[in-house]
C-alpha positions as CSV (number, residue, x, y, z in Angstrom):
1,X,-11.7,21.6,0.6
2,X,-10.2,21.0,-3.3
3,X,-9.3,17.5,-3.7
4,X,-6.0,16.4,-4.6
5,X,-6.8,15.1,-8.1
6,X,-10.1,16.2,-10.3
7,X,-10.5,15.0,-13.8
8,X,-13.9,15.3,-16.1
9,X,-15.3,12.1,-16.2
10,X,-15.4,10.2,-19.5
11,X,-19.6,8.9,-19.1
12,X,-22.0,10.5,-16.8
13,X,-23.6,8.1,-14.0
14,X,-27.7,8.9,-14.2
15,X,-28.4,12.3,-12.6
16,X,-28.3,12.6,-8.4
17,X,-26.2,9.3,-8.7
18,X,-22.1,8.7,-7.5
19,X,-19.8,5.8,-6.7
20,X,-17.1,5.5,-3.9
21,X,-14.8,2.9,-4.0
22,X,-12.1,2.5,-0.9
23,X,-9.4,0.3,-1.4
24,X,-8.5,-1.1,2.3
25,X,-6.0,-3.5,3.5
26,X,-7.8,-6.5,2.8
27,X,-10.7,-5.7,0.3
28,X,-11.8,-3.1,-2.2
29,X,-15.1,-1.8,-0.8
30,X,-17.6,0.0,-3.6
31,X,-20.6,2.2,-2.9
32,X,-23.7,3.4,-5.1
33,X,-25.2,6.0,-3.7
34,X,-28.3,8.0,-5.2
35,X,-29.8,10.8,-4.1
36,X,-33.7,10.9,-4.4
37,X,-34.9,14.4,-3.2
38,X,-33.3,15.1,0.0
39,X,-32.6,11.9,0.9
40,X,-29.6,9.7,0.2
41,X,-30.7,5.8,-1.2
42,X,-28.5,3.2,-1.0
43,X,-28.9,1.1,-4.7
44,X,-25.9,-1.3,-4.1
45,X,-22.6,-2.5,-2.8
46,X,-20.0,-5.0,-3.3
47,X,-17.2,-6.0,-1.7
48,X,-14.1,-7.0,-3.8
49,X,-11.2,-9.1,-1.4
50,X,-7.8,-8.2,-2.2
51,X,-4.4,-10.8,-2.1
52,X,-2.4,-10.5,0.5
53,X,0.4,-8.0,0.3
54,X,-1.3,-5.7,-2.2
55,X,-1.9,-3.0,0.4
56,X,0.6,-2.8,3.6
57,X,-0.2,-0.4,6.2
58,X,-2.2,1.7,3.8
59,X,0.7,1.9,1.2
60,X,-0.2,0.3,-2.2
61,X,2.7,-2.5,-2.8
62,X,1.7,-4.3,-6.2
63,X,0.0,-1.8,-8.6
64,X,-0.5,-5.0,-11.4
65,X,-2.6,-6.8,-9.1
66,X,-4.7,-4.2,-7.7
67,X,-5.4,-2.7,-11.2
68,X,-7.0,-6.8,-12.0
69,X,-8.8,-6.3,-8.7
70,X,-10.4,-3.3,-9.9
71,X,-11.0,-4.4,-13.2
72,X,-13.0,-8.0,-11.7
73,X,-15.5,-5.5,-10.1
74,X,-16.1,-3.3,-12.3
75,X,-16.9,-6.3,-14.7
76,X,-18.6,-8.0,-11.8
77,X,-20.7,-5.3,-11.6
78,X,-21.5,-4.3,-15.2
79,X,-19.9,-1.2,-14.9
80,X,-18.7,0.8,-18.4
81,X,-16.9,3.8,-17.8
82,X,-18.5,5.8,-15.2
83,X,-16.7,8.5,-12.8
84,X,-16.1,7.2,-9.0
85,X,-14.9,8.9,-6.1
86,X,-11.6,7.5,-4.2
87,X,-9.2,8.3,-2.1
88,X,-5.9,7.6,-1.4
89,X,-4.9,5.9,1.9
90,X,-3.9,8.1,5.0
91,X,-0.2,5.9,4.9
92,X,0.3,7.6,1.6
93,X,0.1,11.3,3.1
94,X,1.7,13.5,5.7
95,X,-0.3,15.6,7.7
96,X,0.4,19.1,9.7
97,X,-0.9,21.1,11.8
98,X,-0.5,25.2,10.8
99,X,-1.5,28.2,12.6
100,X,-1.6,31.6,10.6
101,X,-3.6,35.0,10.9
102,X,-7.2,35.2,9.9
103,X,-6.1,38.2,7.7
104,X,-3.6,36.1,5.5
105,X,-4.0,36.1,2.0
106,X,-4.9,33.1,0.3
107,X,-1.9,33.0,-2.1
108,X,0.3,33.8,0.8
109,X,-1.3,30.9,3.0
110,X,-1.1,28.1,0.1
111,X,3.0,29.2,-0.5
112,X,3.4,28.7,3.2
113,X,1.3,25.3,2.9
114,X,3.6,24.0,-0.5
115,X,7.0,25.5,2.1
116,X,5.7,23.0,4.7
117,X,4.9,20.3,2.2
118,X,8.5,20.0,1.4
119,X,9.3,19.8,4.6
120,X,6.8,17.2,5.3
121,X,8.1,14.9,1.9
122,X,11.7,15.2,2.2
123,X,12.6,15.1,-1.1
124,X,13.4,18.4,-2.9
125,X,13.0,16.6,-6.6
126,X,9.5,15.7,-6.4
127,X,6.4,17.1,-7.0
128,X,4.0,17.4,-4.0
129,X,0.4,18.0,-4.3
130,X,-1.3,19.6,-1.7
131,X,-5.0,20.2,0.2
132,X,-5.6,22.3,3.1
133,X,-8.5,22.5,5.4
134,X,-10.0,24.8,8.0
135,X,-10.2,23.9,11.3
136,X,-11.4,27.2,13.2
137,X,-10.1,29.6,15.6
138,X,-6.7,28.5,17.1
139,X,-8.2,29.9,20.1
140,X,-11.1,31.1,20.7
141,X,-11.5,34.9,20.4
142,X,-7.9,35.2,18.8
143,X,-6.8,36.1,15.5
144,X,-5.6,33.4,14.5
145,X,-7.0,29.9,12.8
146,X,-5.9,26.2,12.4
147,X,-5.4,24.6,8.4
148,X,-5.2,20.9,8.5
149,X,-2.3,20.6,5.9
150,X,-2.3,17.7,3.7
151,X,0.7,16.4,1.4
152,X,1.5,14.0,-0.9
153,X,3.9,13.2,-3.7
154,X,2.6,13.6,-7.2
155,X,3.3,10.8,-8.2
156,X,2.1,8.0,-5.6
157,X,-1.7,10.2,-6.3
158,X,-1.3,10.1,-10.0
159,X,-0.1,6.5,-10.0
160,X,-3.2,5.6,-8.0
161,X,-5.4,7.9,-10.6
162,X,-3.8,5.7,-13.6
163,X,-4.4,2.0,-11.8
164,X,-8.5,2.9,-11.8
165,X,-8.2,4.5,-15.1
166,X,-6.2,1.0,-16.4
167,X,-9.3,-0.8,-14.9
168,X,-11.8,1.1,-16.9
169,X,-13.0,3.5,-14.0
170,X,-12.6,6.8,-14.5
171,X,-11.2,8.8,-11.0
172,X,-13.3,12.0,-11.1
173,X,-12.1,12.9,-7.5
174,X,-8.8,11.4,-5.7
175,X,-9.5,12.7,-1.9
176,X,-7.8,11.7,1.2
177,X,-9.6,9.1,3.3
178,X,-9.1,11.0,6.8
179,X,-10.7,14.1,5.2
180,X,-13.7,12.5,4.2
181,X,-15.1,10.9,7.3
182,X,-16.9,14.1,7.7
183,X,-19.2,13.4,4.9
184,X,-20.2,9.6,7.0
185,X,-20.9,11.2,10.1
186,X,-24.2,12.7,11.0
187,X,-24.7,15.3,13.6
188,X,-25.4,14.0,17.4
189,X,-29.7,14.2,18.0
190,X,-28.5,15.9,21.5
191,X,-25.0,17.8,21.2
192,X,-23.4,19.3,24.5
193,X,-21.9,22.9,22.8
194,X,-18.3,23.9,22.7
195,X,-18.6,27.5,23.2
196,X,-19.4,27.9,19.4
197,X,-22.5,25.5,19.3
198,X,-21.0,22.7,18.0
199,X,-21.3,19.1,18.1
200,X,-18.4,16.8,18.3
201,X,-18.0,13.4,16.8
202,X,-15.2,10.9,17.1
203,X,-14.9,7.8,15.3
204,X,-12.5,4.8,15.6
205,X,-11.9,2.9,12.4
206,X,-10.7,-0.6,13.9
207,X,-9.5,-2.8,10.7
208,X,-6.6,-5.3,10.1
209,X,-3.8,-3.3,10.0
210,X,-4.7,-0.8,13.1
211,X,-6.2,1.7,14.2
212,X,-7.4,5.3,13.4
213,X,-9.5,8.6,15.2
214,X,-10.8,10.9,13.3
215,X,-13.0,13.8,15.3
216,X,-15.6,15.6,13.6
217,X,-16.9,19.2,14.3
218,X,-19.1,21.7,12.3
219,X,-18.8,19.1,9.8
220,X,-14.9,19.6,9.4
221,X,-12.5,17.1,10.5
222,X,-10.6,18.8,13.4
223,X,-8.3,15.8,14.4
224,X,-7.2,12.9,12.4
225,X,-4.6,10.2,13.5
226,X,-3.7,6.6,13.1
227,X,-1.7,4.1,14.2
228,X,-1.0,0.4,13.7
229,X,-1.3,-2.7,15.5
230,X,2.5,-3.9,16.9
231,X,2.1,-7.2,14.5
232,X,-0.3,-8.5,11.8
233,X,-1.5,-11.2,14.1
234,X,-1.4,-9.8,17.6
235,X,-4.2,-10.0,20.0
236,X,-5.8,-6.4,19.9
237,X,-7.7,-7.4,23.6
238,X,-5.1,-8.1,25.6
239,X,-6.0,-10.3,28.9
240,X,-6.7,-10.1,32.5
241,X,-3.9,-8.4,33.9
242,X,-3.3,-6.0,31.4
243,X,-5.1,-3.7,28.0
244,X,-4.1,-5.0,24.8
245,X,-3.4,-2.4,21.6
246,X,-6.9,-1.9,21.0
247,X,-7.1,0.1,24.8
248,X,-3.3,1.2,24.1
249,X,-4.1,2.6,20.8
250,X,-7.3,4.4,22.1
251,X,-5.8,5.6,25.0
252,X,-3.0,7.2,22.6
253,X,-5.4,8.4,20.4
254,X,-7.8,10.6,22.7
255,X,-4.6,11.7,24.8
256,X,-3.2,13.2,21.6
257,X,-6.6,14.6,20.4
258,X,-7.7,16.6,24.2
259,X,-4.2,17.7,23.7
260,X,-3.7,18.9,20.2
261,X,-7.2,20.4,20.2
262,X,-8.1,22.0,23.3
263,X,-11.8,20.5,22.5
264,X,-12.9,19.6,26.3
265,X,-15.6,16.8,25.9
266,X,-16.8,14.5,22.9
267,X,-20.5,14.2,22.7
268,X,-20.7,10.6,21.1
269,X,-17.7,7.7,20.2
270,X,-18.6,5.2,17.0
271,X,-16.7,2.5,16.1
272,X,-16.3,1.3,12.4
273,X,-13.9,-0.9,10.4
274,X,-13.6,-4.3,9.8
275,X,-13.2,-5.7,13.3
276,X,-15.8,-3.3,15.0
277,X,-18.1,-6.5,14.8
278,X,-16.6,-7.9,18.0
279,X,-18.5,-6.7,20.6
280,X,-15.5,-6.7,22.7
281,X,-14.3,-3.4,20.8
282,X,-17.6,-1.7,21.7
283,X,-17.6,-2.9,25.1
284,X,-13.5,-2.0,25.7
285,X,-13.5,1.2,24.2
286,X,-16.9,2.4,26.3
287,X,-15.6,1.1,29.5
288,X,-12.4,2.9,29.1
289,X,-13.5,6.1,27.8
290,X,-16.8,6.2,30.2
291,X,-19.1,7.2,27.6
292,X,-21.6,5.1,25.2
293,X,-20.3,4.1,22.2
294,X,-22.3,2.6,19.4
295,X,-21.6,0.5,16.0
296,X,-21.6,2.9,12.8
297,X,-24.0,1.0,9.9
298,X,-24.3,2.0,6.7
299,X,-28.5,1.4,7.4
300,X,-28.6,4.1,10.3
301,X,-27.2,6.7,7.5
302,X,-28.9,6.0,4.4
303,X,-32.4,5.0,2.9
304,X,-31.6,1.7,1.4
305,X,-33.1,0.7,-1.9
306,X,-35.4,-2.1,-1.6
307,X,-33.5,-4.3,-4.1
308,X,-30.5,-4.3,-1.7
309,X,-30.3,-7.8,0.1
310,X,-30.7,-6.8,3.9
311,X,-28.6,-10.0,5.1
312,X,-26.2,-9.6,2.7
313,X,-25.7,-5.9,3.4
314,X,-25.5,-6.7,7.2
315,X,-22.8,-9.1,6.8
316,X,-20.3,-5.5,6.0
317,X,-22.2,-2.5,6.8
318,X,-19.7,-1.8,9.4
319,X,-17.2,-1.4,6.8
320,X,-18.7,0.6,4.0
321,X,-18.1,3.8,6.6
322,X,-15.3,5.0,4.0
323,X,-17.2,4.3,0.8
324,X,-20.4,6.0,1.9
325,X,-18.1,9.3,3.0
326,X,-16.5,9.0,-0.6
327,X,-19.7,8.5,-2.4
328,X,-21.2,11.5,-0.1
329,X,-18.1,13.2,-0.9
330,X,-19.2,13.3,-5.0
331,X,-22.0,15.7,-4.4
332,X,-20.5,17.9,-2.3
């Protein structure tokens, strides 16, 4: 899949080397990622909080003060220039479904994906940008397959673009975050096969502002939803006598994705985000869903460079999941 934005980048980063940065609710999250061979080291990570009320529900609300933000870590870091991978957050972007015939050209399938797009927006005056990706066979045998359409407005990506550039990074690719989780997520060691031979992944980004599910399959994202917690300071757990949103909000979730997808079974569940470190999410989620569920670390994915300091990396390795995807992302 394009990405929404590409730009040459002003300095090279050494050879086999990228950067993702996220920028999240609460914190910007930034990841160096080198590849040595055909491995993929770790060399360092930082973690840069954000005010309060800079992002809302993953909508960007004060552009001044995350451009400073941005700036202070890049600084921090002794960053000059250098090209970085980022992605615009899912609150930003409009997502659709679209089912067309294997045989349809690929001018003809984009002018139906930019008809949709406007349809998605709402607003006949500005520009959208678009991405699509392939999902497979709508069903099986059939000729016809799913695109995951993706749409934003022009200016919200290119606003975005312009804040890093303000801060001395240079954007070389503006993605979406539900489109990358693909590249965070590795293959399940003992898959049950959907007809096709595939393996399928969900993961459960649990942060501050809600939750999302994103299901992977032959590397492609094949599902990708979201939704957010009823208040800012609400108990996600719930009590005795009933599920709170966290159960809700999973329950939701899966309903939407056995339904939308057709996909039977899911061979593993992950949990990631912010407020995966409470056990309770690992333990609610498995108990619901009947299957194991485990805590995504940045460690379990990568080699990690032996100047990286181990406590200090464990402290958030539950919530690099989106910077590692975006740093992945740069070599694809």
């Amino acid at each position: 899949m394009k990405s929404i934005l590409a730009r040459a980048a002003v300095r090279e980063l050494p050879a086999g080397v990228r950067i993702g940065i996220e920028v999240g609710q609460s914190a910007i999250k930034l990841l160096e990622l080198a590849r040595v061979g055909g491995e993929f080291v770790l060399r360092r990570f930082a973690v840069e909080p954000l005010p309060a009320g800079v992002v809302i529900e993953g909508e960007i609300q004060d552009y001044a003060r995350l451009t400073e933000r941005l700036a202070a870590l890049r600084k921090r870091l002794g960053f000059g220039r250098v090209p970085v991978v980022t992605a615009i957050a899912d609150g930003a972007v409009q997502y659709k479904v679209l089912r067309v015939e294997k045989a349809m050209e690929s001018r003809k399938v984009l002018a139906l994906a930019h008809r949709e797009a406007r349809t998605l927006i709402r607003d006949p005056d500005l520009e959208v940008s678009v991405d699509i990706a392939y999902l497979g066979e709508a069903v099986m045998g059939t000729e016809m397959r799913e695109l995951l359409l993706v749409a934003a407005r022009s200016k919200d990506v290119q606003r975005f673009a312009t804040c890093f550039r303000r801060a001395g990074w240079e954007p070389e690719i503006v993605d979406v975050e539900g489109l990358t989780s693909r590249f965070g997520v590795e293959s399940p060691p003992q898959p049950h096969y959907n007809g096709d031979g595939s393996a399928v992944t969900a993961m459960f980004d649990i942060g501050a502002s809600g939750i999302s599910m994103s299901v992977i399959r032959r590397d492609e994202v094949v599902f990708h939803r979201e939704q957010s917690w009823p208040s800012p300071s609400c108990n996600i757990f719930g009590d005795e006598a009933a599920h709170g949103p966290l159960i809700e909000c999973v329950r939701s979730l899966s309903q939407a994705f056995y339904r939308h997808t057709g996909i039977e079974h899911l061979d593993r569940l992950q949990v990631t985000g912010g407020l995966s470190n409470d056990e309770r999410c690992v333990t609610e989620i498995a108990d619901w869903m009947g299957l194991p569920v485990s805590r995504w670390r940045v460690e379990d994915q990568v080699q990690v460079d032996s100047s990286v300091n181990p406590v200090e990396l464990s402290d958030v390795a539950s919530r690099l999941f989106v910077a590692l995807s975006l740093a992945k992302r740069g070599f694809a």
